[in-house]
C-alpha positions as a printed NumPy array, in Angstrom:
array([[   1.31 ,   90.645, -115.264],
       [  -2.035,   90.164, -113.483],
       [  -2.303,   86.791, -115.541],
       [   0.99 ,   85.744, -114.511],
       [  -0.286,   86.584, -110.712],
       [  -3.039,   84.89 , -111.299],
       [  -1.542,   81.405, -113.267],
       [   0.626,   81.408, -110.74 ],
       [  -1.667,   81.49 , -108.163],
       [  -3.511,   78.738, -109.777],
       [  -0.495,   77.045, -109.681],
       [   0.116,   77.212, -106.235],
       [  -3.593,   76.111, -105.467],
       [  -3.032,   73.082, -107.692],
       [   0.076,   72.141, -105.807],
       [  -1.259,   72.587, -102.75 ],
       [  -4.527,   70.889, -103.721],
       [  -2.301,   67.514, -105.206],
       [  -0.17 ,   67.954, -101.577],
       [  -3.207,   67.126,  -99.718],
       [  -4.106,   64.932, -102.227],
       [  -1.205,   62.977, -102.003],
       [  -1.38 ,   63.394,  -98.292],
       [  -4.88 ,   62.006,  -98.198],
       [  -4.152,   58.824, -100.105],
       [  -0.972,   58.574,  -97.986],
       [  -2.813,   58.215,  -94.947],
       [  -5.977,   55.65 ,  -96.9  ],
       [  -3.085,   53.132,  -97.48 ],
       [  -1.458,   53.778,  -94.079],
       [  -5.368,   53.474,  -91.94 ],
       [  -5.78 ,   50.265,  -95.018],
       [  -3.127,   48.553,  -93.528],
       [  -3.672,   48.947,  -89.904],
       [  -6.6  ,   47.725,  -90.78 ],
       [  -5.021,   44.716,  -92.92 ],
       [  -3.171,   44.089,  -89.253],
       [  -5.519,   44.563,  -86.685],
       [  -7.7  ,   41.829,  -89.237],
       [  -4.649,   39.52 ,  -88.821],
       [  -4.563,   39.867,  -85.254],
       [  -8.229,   39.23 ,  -85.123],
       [  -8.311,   36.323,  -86.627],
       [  -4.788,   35.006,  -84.905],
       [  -6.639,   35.737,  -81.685],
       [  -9.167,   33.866,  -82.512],
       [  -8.046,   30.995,  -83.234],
       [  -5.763,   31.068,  -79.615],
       [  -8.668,   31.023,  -77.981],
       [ -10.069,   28.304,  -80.125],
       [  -7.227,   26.361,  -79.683],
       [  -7.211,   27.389,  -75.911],
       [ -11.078,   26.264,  -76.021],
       [ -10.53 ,   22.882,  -77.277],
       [  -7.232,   22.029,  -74.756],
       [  -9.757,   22.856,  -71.878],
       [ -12.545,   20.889,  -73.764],
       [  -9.958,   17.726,  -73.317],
       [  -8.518,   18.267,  -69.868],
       [ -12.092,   18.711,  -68.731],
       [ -13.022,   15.24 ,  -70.411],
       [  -9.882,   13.681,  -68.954],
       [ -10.94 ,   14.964,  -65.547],
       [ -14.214,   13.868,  -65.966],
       [ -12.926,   10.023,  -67.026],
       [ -10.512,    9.784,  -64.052],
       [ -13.052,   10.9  ,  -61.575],
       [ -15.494,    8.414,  -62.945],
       [ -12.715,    6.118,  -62.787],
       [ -12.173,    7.057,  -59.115],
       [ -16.122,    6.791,  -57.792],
       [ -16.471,    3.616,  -60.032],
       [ -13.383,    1.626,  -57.382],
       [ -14.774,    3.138,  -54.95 ],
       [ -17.75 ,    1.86 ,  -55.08 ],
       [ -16.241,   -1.461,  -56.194],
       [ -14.603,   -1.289,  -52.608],
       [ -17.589,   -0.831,  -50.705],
       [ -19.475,   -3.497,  -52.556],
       [ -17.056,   -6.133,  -51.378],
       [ -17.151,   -4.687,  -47.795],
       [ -20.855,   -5.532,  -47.948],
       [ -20.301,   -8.408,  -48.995],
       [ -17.861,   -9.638,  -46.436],
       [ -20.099,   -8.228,  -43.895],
       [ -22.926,  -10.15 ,  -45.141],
       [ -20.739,  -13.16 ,  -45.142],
       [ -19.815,  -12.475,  -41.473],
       [ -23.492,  -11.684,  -40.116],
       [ -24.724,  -15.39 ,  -42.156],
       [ -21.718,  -16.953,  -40.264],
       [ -23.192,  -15.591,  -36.559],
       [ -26.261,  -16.224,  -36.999],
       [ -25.795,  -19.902,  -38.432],
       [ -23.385,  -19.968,  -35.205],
       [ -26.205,  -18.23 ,  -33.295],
       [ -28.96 ,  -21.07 ,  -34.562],
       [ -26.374,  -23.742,  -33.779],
       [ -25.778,  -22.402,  -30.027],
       [ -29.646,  -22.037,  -29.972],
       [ -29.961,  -26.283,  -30.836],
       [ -27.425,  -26.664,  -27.896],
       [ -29.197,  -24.644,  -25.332],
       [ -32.278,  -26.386,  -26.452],
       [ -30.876,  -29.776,  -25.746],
       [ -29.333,  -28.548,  -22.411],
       [ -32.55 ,  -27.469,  -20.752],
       [ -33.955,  -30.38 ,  -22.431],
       [ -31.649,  -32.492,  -20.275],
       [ -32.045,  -30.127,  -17.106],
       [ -35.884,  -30.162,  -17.515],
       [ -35.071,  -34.287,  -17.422],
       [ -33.115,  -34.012,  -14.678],
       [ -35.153,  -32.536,  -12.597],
       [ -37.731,  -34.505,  -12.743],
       [ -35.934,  -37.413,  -11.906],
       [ -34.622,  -35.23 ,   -8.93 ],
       [ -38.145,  -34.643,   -7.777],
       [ -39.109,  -38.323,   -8.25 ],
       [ -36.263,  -39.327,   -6.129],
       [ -36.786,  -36.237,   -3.552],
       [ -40.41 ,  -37.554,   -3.298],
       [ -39.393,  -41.369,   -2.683],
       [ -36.485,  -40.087,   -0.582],
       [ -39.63 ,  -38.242,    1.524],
       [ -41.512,  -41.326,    1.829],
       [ -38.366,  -43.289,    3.223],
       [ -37.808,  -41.02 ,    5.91 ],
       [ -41.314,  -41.287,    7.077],
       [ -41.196,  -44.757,    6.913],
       [ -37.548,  -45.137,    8.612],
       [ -39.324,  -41.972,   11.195],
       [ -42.007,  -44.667,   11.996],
       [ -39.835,  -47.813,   12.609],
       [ -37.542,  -46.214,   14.443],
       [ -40.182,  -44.645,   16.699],
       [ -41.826,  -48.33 ,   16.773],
       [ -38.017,  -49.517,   18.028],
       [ -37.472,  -46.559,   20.398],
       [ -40.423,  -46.44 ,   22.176],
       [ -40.234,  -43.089,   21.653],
       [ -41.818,  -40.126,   19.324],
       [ -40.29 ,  -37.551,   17.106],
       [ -41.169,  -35.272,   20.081],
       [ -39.732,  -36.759,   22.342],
       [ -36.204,  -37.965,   20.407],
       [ -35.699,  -34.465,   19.654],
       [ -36.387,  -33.583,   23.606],
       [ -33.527,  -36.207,   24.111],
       [ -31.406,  -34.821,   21.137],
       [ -32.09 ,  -31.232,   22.474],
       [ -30.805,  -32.012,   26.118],
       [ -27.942,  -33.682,   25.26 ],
       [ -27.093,  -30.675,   22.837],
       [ -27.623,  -28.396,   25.672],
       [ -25.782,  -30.71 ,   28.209],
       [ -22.447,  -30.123,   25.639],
       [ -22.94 ,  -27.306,   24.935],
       [ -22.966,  -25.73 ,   28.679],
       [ -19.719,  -27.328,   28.781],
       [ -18.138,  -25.416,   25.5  ],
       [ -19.801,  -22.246,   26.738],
       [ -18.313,  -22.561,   30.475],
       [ -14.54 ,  -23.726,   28.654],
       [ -14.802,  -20.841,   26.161],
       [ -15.979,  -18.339,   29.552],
       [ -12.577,  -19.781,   31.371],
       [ -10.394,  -19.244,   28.057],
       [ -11.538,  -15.586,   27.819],
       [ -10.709,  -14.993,   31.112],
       [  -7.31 ,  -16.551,   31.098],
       [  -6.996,  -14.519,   28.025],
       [  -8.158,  -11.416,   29.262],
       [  -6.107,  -12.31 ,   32.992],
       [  -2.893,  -12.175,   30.239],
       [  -3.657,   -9.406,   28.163],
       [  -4.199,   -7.025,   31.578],
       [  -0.591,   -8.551,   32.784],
       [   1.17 ,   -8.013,   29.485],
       [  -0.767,   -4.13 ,   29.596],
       [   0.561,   -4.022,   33.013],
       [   4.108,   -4.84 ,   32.022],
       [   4.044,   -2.365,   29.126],
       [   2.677,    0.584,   31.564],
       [   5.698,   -0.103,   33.858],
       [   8.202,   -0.559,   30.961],
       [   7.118,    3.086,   29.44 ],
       [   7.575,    4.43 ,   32.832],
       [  10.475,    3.26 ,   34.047],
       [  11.894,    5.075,   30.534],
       [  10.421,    7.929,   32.206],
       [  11.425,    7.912,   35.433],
       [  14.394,    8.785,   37.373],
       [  14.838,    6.844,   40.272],
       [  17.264,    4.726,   42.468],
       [  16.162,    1.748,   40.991],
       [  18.617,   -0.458,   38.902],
       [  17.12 ,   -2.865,   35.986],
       [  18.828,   -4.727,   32.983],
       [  17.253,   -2.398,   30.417],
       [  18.819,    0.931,   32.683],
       [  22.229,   -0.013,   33.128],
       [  24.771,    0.69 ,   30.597],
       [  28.464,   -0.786,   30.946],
       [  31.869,    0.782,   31.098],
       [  34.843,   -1.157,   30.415],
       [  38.045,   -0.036,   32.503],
       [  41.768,   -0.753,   31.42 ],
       [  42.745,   -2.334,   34.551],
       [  41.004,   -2.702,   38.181],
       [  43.058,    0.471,   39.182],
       [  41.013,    2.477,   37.366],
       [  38.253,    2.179,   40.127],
       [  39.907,    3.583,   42.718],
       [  40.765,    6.481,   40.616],
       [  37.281,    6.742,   39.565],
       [  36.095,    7.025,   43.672],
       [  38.926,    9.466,   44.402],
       [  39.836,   10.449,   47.62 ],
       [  36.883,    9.904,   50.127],
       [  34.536,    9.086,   47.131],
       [  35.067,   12.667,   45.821],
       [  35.327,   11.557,   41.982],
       [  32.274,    9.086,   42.632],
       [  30.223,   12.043,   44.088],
       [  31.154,   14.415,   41.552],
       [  30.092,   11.937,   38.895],
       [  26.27 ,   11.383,   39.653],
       [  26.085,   14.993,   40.528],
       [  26.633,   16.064,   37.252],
       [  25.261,   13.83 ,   35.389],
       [  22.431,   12.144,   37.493],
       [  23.091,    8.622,   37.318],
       [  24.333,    5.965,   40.142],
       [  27.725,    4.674,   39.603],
       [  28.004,    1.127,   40.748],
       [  31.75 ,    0.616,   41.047],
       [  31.65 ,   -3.635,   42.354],
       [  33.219,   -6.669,   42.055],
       [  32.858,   -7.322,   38.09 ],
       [  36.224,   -7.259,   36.715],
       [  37.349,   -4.248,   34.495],
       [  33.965,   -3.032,   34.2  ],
       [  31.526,   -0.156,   36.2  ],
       [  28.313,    0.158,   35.736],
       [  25.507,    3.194,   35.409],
       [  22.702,    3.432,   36.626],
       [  19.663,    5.219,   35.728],
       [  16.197,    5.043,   34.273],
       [  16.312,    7.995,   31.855],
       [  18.716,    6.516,   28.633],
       [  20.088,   10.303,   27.82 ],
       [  21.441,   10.388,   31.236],
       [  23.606,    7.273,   30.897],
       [  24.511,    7.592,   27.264],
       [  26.204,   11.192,   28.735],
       [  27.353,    9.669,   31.808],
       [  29.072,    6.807,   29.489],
       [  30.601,    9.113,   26.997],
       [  31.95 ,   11.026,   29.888],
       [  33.355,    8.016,   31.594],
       [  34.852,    6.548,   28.499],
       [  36.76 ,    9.887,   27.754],
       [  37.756,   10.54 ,   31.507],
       [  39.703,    7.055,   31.653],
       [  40.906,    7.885,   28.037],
       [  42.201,   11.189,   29.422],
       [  43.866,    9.939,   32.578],
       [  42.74 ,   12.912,   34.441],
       [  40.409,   12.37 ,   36.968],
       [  39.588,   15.124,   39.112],
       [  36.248,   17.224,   40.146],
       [  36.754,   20.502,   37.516],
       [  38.29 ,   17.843,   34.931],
       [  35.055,   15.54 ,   35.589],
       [  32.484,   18.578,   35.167],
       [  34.552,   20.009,   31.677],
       [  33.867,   16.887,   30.664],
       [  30.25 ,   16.18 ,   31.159],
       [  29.557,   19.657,   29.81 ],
       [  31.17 ,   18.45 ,   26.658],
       [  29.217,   15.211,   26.678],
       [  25.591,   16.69 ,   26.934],
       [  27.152,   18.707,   24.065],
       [  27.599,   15.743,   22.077],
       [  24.545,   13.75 ,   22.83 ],
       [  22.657,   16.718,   22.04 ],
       [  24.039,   17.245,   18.478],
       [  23.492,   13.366,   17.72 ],
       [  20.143,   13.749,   19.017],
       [  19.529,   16.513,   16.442],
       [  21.473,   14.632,   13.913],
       [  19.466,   11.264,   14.608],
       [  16.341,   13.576,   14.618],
       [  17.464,   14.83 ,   11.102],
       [  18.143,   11.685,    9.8  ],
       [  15.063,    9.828,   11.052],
       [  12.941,   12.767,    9.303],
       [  14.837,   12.389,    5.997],
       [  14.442,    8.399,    5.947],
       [  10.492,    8.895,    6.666],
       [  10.699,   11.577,    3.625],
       [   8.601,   13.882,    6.195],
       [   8.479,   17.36 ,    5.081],
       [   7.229,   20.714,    7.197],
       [   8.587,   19.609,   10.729],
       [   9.784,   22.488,   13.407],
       [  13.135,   21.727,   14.663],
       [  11.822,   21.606,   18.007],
       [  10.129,   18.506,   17.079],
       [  12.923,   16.906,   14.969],
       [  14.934,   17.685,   18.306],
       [  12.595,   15.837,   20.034],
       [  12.227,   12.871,   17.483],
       [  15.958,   12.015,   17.998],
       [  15.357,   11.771,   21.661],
       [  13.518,    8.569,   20.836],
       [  16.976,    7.276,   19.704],
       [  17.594,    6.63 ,   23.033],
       [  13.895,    4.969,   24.333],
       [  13.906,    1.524,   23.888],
       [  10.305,   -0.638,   24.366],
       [  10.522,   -4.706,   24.447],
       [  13.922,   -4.194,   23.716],
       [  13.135,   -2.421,   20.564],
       [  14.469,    0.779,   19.522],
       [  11.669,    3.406,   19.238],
       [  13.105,    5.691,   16.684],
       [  13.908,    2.721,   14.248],
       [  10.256,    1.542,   14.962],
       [   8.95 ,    4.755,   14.186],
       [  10.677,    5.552,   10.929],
       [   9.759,    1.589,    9.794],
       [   5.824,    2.251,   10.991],
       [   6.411,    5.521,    8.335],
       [   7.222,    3.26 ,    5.342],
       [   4.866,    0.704,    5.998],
       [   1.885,    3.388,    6.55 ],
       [   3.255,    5.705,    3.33 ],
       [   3.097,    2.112,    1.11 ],
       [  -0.166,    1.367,    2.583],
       [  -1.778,    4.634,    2.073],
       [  -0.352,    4.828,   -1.44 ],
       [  -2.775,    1.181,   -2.247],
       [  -5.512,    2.671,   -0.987],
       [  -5.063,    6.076,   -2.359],
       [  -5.277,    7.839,    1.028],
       [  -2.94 ,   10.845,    1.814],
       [   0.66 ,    9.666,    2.215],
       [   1.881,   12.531,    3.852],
       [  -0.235,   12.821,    6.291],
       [   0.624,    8.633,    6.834],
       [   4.024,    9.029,    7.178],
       [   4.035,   11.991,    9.695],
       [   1.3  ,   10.277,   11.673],
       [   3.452,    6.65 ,   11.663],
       [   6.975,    8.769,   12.054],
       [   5.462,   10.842,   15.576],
       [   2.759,    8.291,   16.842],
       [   5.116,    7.187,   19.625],
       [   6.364,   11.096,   20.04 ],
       [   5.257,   11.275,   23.316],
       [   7.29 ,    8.237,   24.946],
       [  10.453,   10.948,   24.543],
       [   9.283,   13.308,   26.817],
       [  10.288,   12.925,   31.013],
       [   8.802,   11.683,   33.769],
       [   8.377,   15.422,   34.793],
       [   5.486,   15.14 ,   32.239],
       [   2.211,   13.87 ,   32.892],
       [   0.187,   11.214,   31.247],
       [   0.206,    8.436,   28.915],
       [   2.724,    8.141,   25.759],
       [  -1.039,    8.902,   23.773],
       [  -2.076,   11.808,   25.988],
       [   1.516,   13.4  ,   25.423],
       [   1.379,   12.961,   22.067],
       [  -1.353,   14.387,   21.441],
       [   0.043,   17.763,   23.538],
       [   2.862,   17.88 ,   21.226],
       [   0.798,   17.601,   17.97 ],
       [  -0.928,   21.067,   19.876],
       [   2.171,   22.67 ,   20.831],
       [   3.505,   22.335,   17.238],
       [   0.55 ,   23.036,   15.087],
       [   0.107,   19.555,   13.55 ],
       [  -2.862,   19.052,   10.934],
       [  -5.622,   17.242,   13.052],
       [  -5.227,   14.327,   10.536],
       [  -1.637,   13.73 ,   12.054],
       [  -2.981,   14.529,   15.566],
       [  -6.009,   11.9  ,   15.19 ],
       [  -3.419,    9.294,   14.075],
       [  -1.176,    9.87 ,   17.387],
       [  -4.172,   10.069,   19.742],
       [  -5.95 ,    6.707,   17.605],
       [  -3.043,    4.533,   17.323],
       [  -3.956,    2.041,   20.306],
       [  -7.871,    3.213,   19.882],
       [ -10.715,    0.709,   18.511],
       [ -12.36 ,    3.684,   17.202],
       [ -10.954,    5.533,   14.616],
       [ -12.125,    8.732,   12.586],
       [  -9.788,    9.101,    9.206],
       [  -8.315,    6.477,    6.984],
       [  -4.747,    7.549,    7.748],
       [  -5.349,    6.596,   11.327],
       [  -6.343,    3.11 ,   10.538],
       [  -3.26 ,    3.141,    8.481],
       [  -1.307,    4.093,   10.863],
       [  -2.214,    2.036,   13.286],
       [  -1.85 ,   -1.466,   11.165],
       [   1.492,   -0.359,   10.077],
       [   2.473,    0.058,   13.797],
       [   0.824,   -3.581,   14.31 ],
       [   2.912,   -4.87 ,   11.17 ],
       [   6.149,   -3.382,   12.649],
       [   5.341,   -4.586,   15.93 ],
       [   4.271,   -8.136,   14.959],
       [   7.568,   -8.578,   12.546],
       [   9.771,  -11.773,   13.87 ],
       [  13.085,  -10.454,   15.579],
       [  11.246,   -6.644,   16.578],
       [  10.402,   -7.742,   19.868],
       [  13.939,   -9.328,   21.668],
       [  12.266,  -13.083,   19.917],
       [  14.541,  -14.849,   17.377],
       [  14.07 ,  -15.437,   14.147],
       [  14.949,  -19.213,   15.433],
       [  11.951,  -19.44 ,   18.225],
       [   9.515,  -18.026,   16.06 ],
       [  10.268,  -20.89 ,   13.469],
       [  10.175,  -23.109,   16.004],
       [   7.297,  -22.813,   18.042],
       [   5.542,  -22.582,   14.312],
       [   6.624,  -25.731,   13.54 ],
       [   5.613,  -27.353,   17.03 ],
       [   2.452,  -26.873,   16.051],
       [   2.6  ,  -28.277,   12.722],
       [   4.005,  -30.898,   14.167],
       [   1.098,  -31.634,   16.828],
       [  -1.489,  -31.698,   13.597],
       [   0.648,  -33.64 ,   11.039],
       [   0.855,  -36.708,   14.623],
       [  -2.974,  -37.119,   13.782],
       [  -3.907,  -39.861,   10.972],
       [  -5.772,  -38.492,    8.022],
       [  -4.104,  -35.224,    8.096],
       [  -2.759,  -34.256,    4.441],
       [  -0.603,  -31.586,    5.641],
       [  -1.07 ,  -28.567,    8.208],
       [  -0.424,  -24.761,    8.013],
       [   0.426,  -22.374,   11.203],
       [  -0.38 ,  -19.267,   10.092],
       [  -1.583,  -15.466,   11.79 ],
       [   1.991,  -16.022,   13.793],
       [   0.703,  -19.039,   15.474],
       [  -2.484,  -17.778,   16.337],
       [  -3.927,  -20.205,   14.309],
       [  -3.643,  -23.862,   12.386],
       [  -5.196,  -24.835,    9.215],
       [  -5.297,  -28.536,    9.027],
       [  -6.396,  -30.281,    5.632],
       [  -7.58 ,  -33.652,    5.64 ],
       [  -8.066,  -36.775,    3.733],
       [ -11.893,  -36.859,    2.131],
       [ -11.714,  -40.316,    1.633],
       [ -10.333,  -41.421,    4.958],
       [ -12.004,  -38.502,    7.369],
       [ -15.77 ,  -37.454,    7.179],
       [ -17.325,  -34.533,    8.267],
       [ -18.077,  -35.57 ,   12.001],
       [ -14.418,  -36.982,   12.178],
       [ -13.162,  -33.185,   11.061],
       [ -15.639,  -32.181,   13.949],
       [ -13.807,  -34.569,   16.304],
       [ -10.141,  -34.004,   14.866],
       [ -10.578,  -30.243,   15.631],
       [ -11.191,  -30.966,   19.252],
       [  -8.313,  -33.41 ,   19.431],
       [  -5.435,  -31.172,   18.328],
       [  -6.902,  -28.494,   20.696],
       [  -6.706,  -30.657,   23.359],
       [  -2.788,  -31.976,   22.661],
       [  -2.214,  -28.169,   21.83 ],
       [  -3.694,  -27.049,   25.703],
       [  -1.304,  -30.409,   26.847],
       [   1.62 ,  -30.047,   25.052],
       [   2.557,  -26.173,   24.317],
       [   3.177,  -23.209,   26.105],
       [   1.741,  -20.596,   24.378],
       [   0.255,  -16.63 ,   25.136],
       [  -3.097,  -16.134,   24.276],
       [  -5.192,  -18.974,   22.345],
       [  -4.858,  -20.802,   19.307],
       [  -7.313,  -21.149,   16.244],
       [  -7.658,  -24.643,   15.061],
       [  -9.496,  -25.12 ,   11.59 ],
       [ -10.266,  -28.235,    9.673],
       [ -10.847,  -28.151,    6.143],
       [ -12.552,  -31.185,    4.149],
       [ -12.73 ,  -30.546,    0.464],
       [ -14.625,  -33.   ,   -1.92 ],
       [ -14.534,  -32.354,   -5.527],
       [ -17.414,  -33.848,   -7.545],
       [ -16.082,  -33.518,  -11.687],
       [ -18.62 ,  -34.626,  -14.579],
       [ -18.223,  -34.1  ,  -18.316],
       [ -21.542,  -33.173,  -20.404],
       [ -20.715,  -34.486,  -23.915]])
């Protein structure tokens, strides 16, 4: 029993000893052919990244031929850019060495010239001392003394230019204080409000019929009276036919007094109440179209920043007239011509335009104002808080001496307006005419070519035959047409006459 314990025992040990056994060789053959695998993968890895190693070994190569490729054209390009450059640089400087012969020859030539000039200059020298001596040996006389001669008859003329010129300035200056004069009385008489009558203060009515006049007097001059009461003017109620007249020097006053009229005869009713209802309403109006005109004026000029005040007061120039001239058209045209000039010469055109639009502001205000149209423009620019640039170019305007560029500006634009053909109660027509009179006095002269009146007549330009008129016969011409000018024209002021003489002297160097 104990043997059978113990055999069995032994076989239990043996089976459990050929388990592990088997177990153990199990697990050799598994590890051998994870082994086996991992070997395979080895070596497939391997020879990826062989494979991998040579594709990179190419594209590098290819890389590597294409850049060469690249640098080599390249460098092709920049060789024939040389080249050309080297071709260009030969060309100047075979141009340069070719100019350099010329320039040679040239002062070669001048160098000839000039001797030959001094040769002659010398021999010219030696002529004039010779001619010097005969003529002295003719004369009687010495240099000295022909140039005493010369010098006295020089003097002799010219005391007589100088004392012509002395009584031209004078007549000149004679004119220039009466046409002052006759401005100075114009501007005031705009200002004024007296019994006076004058063709630039009367306005003119037009009546339906001749009965209208008597209604317009009324019963013992009643209408008349109430009339010129309330609006200030002189009714002049004579023998024209259909027609009265008003009379007054300020131009709101009869622009009110003729609206009134005109809508009294419209109306038919003529009576003292009637007549002051209807006055009333014409101030109204004027007023408003004064504002409007103001408005108007400001937005033509393109003047920003004005108090209405002052617009107000700009439309009052609608009615102030100077040389027959309107004042408020003047003043918005000297606006555009100084805001065009000021934009040429890059000066402020703002300041241009409100200087040219107000640089006559002061001719609106009353007689009941003191001073000068200058003086009261300059109070206004104060009242209103104008920049001093627009102030300098209302109190400049008619000055000599100005401070700022706008006030030159605005001064030559006021000229330019002022000096325009037709501005000034003168026709297009005259201007052309009395132009061409003095045309025509040059052109009657032989050896004038043709003759130019220019600065509006203040001045002709006369050319002249070379061939037929030398220089001391352009001398002598000048003098001529001054003369049949001073004979033959009316004129203000004084004339400019200029001779021009050209030679041209053309020679070819081959």
């Amino acid at each position: 029993m104990d043997s059978l314990v113990i055999g069995s025992s032994i076989g239990a040990l043996v089976g459990i000893i050929v388990t592990v056994a088997v177990v153990l060789v199990i697990k050799q053959i598994t590890q051998a052919k994870k082994l086996q695998a991992a070997t395979s993968e080895s070596a497939r890895i391997l020879n990826d990244a062989e494979e991998q190693k040579k594709r990179m070994l190419l594209e590098a190569k290819e890389e590597a031929l294409r850049s060469k490729q690249e640098i080599e054209a390249d460098a092709r390009d920049r060789r024939r850019e040389l080249q050309r450059a080297e071709s260009r640089l030969q060309t100047r400087e075979e141009n340069l060495d070719t100019r350099q012969d010329s320039l040679e020859i040239r002062e070669s030539k001048i160098s000839d010239r000039e001797t030959t000039l001094e040769e002659a200059f010398t021999e010219l020298e030696d002529l004039k001392t010779e001619q010097v001596s005969k003529l002295e040996e003719v004369a009687n006389l010495s240099m000295a003394e022909a140039k005493d001669q010369v010098m006295q008859t020089a003097e002799a003329t010219m005391e007589q230019e100088i004392a012509k010129r002395y009584y031209s300035l004078e007549q000149k200056m004679h004119s220039d204080v009466d046409e002052k004069a006759k401005k100075i009385i114009a501007l005031s008489i705009q200002r004024l409000a007296a019994d006076v009558v004058n063709e630039s203060t009367t306005s003119l009515v037009s009546l339906p019929s001749d009965d209208m006049k008597g209604r317009l007097i009324g019963r013992e001059g009643r209408n008349i009276r109430a009339i010129e009461a309330a609006t200030g003017v002189d009714l002049i109620i004579d023998d024209t036919p259909e027609a009265v007249t008003v009379s007054c020097f300020d131009p709101i006053r009869r622009e009110v007094a003729k609206i009134a009229l005109t809508n009294l005869i419209a109306d038919g009713r003529i009576h003292p109440t009637r007549i002051e209802e209807t006055v009333t309403k014409a101030q109204k109006e004027v007023e408003d179209n004064i504002v409007r005109c103001g408005e108007q004026a400001v937005l033509d000029a393109a003047v920003r920043g004005l108090n209405p005040e002052l617009i107000k007061l700009i439309g009052r120039l609608q009615y102030r007239y100077s040389y027959g001239e309107n004042i408020l058209q003047h003043s918005v045209e000297v606006s555009r011509i100084a805001g065009m000039l000021a934009g040429e010469v890059n000066a402020d055109i703002q300041i241009a335009k409100a200087g040219g639009l107000l640089h006559d502001i002061g001719k609106a205000l009353t007689h009941e104002v003191e001073g000068t149209h200058v003086e009261l423009g300059e109070e206004v620019a104060r009242r209103y808080n104008l920049p001093p640039a627009v102030a300098a170019a209302i109190n400049e305007h008619h000055e000599d001496d100005r401070g700022s560029a706008e006030a030159f500006i605005v001064a030559a634009a006021d000229a330019i307006s002022a000096a325009r053909p037709g501005s000034r109660r003168d026709t297009v027509e005259l201007y052309l005419k009395r132009l061409e009179a003095l045309e025509d006095v040059a052109n009657s002269f032989d050896g004038v070519q043709k003759s130019f009146a220019i600065q509006a007549g203040r001045e002709v330009r006369i050319l002249v035959q070379p061939d037929e008129i030398d220089d001391i016969e352009a001398s002598d011409l000048a003098r001529k047409v001054v003369k049949k000018i001073e004979e033959n024209l009316v004129y203000p002021g004084e004339i400019m006459v200029t001779v021009v003489r050209e030679t041209r002297t053309t020679e070819v160097a081959h």
